[in-house]
Residue frames relative to the residue before (quaternion, step in Angstrom):
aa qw qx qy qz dx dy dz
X 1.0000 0.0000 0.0000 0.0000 0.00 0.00 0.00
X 0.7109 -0.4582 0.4364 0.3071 3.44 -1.42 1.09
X 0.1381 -0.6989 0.5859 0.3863 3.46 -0.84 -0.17
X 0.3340 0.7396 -0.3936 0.4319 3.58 1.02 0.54
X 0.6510 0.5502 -0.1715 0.4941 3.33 1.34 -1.38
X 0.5969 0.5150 -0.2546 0.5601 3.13 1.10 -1.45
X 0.6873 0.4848 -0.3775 0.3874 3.60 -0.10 -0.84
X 0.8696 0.0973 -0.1657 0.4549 3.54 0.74 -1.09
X 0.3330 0.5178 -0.5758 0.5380 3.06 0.51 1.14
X 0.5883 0.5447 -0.3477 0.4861 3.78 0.47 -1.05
X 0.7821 0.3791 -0.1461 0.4726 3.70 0.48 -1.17
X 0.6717 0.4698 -0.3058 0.4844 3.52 0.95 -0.64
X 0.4457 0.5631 -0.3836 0.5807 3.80 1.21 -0.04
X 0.8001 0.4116 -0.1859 0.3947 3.57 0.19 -1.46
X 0.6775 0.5136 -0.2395 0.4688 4.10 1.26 -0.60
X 0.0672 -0.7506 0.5633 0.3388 3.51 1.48 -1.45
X 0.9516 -0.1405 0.0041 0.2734 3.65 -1.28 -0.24
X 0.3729 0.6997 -0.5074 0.3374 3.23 1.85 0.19
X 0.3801 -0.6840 0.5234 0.3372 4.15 -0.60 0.21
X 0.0626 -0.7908 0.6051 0.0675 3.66 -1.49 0.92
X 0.1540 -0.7206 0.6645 0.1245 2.95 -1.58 0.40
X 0.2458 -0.7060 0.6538 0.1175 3.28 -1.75 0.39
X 0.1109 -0.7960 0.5929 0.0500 3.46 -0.75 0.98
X 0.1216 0.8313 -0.5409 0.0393 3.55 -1.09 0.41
X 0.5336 0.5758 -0.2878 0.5485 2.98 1.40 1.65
X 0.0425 -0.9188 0.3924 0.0073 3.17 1.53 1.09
X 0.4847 -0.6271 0.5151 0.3263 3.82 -0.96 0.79
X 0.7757 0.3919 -0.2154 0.4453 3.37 0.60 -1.26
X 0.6789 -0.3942 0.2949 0.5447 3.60 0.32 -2.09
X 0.5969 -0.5942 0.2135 0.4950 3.37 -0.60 0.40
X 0.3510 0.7555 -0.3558 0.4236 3.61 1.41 -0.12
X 0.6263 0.5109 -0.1358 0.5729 3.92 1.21 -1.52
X 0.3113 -0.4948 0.7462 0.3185 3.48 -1.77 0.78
X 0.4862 -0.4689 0.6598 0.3293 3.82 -1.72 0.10
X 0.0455 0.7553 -0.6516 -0.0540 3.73 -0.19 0.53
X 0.4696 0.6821 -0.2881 0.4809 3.56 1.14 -0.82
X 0.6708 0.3977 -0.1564 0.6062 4.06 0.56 -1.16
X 0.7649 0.4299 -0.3252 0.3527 3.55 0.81 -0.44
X 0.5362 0.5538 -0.3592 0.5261 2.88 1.26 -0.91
X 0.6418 0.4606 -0.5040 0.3492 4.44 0.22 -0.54
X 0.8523 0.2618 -0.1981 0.4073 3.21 1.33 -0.75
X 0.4253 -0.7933 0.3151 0.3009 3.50 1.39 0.86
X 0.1132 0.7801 -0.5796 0.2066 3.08 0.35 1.29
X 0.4056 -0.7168 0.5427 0.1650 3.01 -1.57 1.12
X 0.8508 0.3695 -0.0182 0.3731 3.24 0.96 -0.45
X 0.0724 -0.8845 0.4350 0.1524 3.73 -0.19 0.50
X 0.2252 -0.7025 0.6546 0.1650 3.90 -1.26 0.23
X 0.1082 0.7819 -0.6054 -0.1020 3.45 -0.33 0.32
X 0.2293 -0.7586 0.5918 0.1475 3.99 -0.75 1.15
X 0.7277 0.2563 -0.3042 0.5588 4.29 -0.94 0.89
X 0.7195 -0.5228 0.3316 0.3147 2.88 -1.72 -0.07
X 0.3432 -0.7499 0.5472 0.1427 3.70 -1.02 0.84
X 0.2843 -0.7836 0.4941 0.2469 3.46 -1.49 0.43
X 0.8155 -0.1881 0.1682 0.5209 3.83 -0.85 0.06
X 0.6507 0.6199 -0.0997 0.4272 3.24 0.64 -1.63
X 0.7401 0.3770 -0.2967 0.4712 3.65 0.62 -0.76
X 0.4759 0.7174 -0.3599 0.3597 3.58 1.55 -0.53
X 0.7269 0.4364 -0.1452 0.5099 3.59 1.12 -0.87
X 0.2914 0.6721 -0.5376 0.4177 3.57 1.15 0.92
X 0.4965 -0.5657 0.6353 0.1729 3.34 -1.56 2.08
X 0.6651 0.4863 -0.4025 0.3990 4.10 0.17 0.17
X 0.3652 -0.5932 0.5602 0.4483 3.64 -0.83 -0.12
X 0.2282 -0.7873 0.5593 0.1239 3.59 -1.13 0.79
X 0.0506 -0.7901 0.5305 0.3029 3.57 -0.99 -0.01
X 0.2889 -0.7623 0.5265 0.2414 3.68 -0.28 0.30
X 0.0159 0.6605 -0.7506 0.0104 3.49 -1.13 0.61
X 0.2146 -0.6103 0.7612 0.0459 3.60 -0.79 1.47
X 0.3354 -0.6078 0.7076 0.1322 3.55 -1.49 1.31
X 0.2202 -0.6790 0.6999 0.0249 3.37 -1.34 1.10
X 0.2552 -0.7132 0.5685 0.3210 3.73 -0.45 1.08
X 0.7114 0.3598 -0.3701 0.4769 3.67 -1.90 0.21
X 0.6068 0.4418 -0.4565 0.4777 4.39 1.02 0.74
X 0.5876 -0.6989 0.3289 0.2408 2.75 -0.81 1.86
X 0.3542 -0.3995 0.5536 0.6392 4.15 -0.66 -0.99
X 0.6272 0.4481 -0.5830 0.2569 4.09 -0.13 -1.18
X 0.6236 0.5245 -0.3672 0.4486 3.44 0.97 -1.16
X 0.7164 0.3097 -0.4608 0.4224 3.48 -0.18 -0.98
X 0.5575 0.6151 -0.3956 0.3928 4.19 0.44 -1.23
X 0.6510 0.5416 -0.3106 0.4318 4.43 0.67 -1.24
């Protein structure tokens, strides 16, 4: 299994019937939230997974950031 799957399966458990998506096809760089992709699907809410640059800080959405640390397991990231 994907760890992608895992991730949103992990989160879809933890929201209940709100609807998710996962993108992994940034317009800009992987550095950038996709606000653009959000906005087709009015989302209220962002996850961004790695590191981010200046630029993504100034997103009209709330964001969460999760900075990937190499050598974390999935159980860890998944708890």
């Amino acid at each position: 299994v994907h760890l992608t799957v895992l991730v949103y399966n992990s989160i879809s458990r933890r929201i209940g019937s709100a609807r998710v998506y996962v993108l992994a096809d940034s317009t800009y760089g992987s550095c950038c939230i996709d606000e653009k992709t959000a906005a087709h699907i009015n989302a209220d809410a962002l996850i961004h997974f790695g590191h981010s640059c200046g630029s993504s800080r100034k997103s009209k959405l709330p964001v969460l950031y999760v900075h990937v640390r190499p050598g974390v397991s999935i159980p860890q990231l998944l708890s």
